[in-house]
N, C-alpha and C positions, 0 to 999 in steps of 0.2 A: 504494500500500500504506500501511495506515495505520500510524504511528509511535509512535500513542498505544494504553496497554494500558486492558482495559478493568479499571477501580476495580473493586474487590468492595463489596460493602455492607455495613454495621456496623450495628450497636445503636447509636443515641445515647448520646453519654457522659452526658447528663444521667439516663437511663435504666438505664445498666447499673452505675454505681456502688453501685446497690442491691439486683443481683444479683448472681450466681455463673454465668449463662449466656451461652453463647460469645458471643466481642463480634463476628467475622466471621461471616457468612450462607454465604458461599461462593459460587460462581457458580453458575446455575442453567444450562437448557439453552443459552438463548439466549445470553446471556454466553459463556460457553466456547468453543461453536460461533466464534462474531466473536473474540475470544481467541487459537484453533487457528488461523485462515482466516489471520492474522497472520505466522505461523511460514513460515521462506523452506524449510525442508524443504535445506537445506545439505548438500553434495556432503560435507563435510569440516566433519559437526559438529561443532563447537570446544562447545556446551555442555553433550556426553557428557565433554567431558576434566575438568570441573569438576564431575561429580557420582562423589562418594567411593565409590558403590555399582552404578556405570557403567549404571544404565537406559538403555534405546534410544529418546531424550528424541522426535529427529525421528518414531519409528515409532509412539509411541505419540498423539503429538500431529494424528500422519494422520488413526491411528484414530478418533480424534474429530469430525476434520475430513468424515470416511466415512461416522458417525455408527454408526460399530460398537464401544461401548464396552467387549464384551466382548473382545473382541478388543485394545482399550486395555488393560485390567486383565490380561492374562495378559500381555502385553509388560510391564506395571511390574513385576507378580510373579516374572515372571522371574528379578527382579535384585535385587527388595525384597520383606522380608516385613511389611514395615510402612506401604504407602504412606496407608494415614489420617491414619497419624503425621505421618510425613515430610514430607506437605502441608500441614501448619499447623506445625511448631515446626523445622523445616530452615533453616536462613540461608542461600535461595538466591542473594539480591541478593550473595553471597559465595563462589557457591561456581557451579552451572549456569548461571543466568541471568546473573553477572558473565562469561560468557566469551561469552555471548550476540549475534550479529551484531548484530541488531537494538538493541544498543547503542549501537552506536558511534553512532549520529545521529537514535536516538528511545529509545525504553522501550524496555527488553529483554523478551520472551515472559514474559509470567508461568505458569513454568514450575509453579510450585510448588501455584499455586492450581487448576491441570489436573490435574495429578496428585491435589488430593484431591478435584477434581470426579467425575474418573474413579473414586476409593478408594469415596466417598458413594452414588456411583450403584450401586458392586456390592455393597453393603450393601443399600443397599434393594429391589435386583433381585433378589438371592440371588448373583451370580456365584460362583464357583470359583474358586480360584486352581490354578497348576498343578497336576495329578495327580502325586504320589511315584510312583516307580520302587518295583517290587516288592522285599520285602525282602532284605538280604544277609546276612543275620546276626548282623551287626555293633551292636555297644551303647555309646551315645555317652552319659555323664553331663554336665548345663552347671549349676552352681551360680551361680545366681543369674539371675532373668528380667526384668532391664532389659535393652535396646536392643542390647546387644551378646550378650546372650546367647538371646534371641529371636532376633534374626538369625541365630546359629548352627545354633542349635534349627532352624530354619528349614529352612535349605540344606541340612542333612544329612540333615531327613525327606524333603525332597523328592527325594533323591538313594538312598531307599531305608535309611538305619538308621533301631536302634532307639533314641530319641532319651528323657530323661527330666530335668525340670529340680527342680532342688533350690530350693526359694525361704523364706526365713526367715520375711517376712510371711507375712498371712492370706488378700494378693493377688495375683494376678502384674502383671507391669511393672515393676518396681522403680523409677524416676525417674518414668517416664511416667502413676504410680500417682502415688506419693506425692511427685512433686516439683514438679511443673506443673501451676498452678491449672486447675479446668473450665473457667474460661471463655477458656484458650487449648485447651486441648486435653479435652474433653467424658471424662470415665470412661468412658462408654459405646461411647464410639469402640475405647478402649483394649481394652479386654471382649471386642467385634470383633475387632479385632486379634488376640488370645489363644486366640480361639476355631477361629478360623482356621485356626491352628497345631495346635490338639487338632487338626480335623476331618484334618489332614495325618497324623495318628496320633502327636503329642507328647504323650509325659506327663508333666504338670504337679504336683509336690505341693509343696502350700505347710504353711507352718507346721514348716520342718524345719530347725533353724539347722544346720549342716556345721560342724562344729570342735566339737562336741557331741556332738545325739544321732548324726551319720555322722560319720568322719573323710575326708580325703582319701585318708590309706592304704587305709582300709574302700572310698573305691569307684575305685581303683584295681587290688583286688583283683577286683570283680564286671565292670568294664565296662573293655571295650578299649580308649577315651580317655577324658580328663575336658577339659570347657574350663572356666575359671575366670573369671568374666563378675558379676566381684561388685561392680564397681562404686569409688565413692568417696564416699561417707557421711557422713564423720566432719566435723566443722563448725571450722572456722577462728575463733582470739580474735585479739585486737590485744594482750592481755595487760597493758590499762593498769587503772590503779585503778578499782575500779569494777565490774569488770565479773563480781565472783560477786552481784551485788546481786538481789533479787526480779523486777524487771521487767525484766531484761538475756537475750535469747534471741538463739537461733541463726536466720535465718531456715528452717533443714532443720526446726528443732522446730515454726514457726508451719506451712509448707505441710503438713506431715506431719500435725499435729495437723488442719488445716482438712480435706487433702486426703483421707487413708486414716482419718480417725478423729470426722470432723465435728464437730471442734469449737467452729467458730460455731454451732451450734445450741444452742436454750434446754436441752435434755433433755441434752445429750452427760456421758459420762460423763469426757470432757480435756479440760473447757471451756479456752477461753482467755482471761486475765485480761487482757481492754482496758485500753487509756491511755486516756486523751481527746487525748493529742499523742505520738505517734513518730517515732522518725527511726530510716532504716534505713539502716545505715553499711556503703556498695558501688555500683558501676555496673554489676556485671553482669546478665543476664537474671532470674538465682535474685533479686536486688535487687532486680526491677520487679516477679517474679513473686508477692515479698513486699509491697512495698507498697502493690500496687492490690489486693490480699487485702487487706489490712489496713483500706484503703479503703472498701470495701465490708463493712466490718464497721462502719464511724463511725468512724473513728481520722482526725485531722486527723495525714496520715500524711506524710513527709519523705523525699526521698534526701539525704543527703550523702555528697559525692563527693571525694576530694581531687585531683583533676584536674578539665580542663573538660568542656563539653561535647561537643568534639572529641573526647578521647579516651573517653567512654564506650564500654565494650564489647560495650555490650545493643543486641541487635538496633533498629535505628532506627525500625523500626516499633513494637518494644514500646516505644519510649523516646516516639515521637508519642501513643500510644494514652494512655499514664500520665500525659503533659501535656496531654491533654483531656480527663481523669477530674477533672484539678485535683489532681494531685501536684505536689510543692512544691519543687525543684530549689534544694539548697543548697550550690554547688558551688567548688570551690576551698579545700574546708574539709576539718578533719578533728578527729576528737575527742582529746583526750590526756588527758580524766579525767573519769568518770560520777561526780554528786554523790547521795548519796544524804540521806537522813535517818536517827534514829534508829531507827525499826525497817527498817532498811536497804532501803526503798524509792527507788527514782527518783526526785530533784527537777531532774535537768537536767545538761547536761554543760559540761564546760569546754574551747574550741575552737581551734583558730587556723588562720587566713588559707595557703592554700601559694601558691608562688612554684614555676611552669614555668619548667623548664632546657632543654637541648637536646635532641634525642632520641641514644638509645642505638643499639645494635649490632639491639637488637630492633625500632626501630622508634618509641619509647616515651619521650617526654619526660620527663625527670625530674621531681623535686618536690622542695621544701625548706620548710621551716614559715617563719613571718615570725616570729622571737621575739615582735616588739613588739605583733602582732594579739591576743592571748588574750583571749579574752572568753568572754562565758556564754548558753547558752541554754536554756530553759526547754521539759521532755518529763519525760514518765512513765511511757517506756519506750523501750527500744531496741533492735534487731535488728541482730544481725552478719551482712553477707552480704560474707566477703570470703571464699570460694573453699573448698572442702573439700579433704582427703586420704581415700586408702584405710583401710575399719576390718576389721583382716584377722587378724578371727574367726576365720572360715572355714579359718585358713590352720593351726589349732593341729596338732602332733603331724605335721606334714607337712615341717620345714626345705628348705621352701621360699627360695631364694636371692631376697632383697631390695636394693635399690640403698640408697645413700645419704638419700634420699628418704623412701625405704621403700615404695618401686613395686616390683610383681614384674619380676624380668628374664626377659628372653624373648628369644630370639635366632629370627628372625622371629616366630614364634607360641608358640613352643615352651620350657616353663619348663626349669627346674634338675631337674624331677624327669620318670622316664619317663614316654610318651606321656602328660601332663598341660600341656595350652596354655590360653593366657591372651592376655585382651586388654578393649580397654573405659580406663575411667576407672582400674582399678586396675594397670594396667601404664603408661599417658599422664600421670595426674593426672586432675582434672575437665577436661573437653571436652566438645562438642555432643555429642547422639543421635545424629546423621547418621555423626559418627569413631567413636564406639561400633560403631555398625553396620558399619560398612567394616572395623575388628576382627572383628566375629563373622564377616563371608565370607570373611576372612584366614584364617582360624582352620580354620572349614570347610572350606576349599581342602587345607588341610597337612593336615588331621585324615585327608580321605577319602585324600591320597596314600600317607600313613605306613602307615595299615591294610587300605586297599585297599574 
């Protein structure tokens, strides 16, 4: 049996720096098939226990091997309403595939790249996902259509309510729209994805902020549950000097601007005003997802990180992808003051060197600055990507119960206020799609128990 998985194919990075199209090809037939043939088909699969939204990883992976794909895609769907997604932006090497036999003494199944071989192929066949149970009369409102709230939307059409999502944008997917550049995860995939969920009888209206033109009370009153699936938006400062300056952004405002609003384009009506040098200060995904954007715009573009490269927290493949584009890793560093000019533009920031301690209770090395490193570096613009919070709009006129944090509480699924549940990034913090998701079938589970 062979112990090595098979590679997917890329775009040359000398090539795709100068696009915005997906930098993975994905597996074709042949690949997959030798891929699937791989998989020991285990009495006691261990890498069902690592995936947050429990797909029947072995039975779908037969199907492949059987070569009955539909029959693969209604096993994902099962379990996922997203598997396009979830095959390209999921951190399986962390979550299925880490528990994966075929680890322990080769490559672990490349779970993740089956699952969107499988998701592509019922795109381009037509497949179906499962048929919904006929209706019960029941009316589920979900404010807000990222990942956690699509998956909800999801489970409950397929379970027979009547399901309608509230979405503020002009698109649905909330993250999966506007936070993750094309060329990890294609719009068009997303659109897919969305449509899907209509064809299941979801309805979708965008352009309607909740805390507004609807309140929560308002559909609290019309519908028998609400789930609150709004996500975590609002962008994180470091709050050093500097940083109300002209070329100082959020990386949420650069992907938002690129993703839902195209603003690298000559004609756009949000262009984005280029550096010629950036540094985009973070290591997480949203950080890579900014600066190979940024890349691919001409921006002689930068991470800085104030840990090494050990501990960065962006998936390891975006973090190899971004250092073959020719991003520029400036690690160990961190900024304490953006220097501007007099019409308060960018001329560069002022740095210093950290020093790793031991790790913490969490896991996590500390940090401490070297006073005596301060030095200077020269950019003309900068991007924050150090983690977001929830922006809870949505929440007005509803006293709604908030934590410390200012996360909704929830005792499993279920807020402070009647049958109104919550989950996603606005009860957690910012977290993957994949925990989003695993929220929305949480959520769905209690929803259909509570109203039946």
């Amino acid at each position: 049996m062979n112990d090595e998985k098979v590679k997917g194919r890329l775009q040359e990075a000398s090539e795709r720096v100068h696009n915005f199209q997906e930098v993975e090809f994905g597996y074709n037939d042949e690949e997959a098939l030798k891929e699937a043939s791989r998989c020991l088909q285990c009495v006691k699969p261990r890498c069902m226990e690592g995936c947050p939204v429990s797909i029947e990883i072995p039975k779908f992976i037969k199907a492949i091997k059987d070569g009955n794909l539909k029959e693969a895609y209604e096993i994902i769907t099962n379990s996922s309403s997203l598997p396009a997604v979830c095959g390209r932006v999921c951190p399986q090497e962390k979550q299925c595939e880490a528990k994966c036999v075929k680890g322990l003494k080769g490559d672990a199944i490349s779970i993740g790249s089956l699952e969107r071989y499988v998701a592509d192929q019922a795109i381009l066949n037509g497949f179906a996902s499962v048929s919904p149970k006929e209706k019960n009369g029941k009316k589920v409102a979900i404010v807000g259509s990222g990942p956690a709230g699509l998956t909800c939307a999801g489970d409950l059409a397929k379970a027979g309510y009547d399901v309608t999502i509230y979405e503020v944008l002009h698109k649905a997917g909330g993250v999966l729209t506007y936070g993750i550049p094309e060329f990890r995860l294609p719009k068009s995939i997303v659109q897919k994805e969305v449509d899907s969920l209509k064809n299941l009888g979801v309805n979708i209206l965008c352009d309607v902020p909740v805390g507004n033109a609807i309140t929560i009370p308002d559909l609290q009153k019309e519908y028998d549950a609400v789930f609150l699936g709004t996500g975590a938006g609002l962008p994180k400062f470091m709050g050093i000097e500097g940083e109300n300056a002209n070329q100082v952004f959020s990386a949420n405002e650069i992907l938002t601007r690129i993703n839902l609003m195209g603003g690298y384009k000559e004609d756009s009506k949000t262009p984005i005003k280029k550096g010629k040098k950036a540094y985009v200060i973070g290591g997480g995904n949203v950080a890579m997802d900014a600066v190979r954007s940024l890349k691919r715009l001409g921006v002689d573009a930068h991470i800085m990180y104030r840990r090494s490269d050990e501990e960065l927290p962006a998936r390891r493949m975006e973090v190899e992808h971004a250092r073959d584009e020719g991003i520029v890793f400036d690690m160990l560093t961190n900024p304490v003051r953006i220097l501007t000019d007099e019409a308060n533009n960018v001329t560069g920031m002022e740095v210093v060197n950290m020093i790793l301690g031991e790790a913490g209770e969490d896991g996590r090395r500390s940090v401490t600055e070297d006073k005596d490193s301060l030095h200077t570096v020269d950019c003309d613009m900068v991007v924050m990507a150090l983690g977001t919070s929830p922006n809870h709009g949505a929440l007005k006129m509803s006293k709604i119960e908030l934590s410390d944090r200012g996360l909704i509480v929830v005792e499993g699924s279920h807020t402070s206020l009647d049958n109104v549940y919550a989950g996603g990034d606005a009860v957690t913090g910012a977290a993957t799609v994949i925990l989003a998701m695993e929220a929305g079938k949480k959520a769905a589970r209690e929803i259909m128990e509570k109203i039946g």
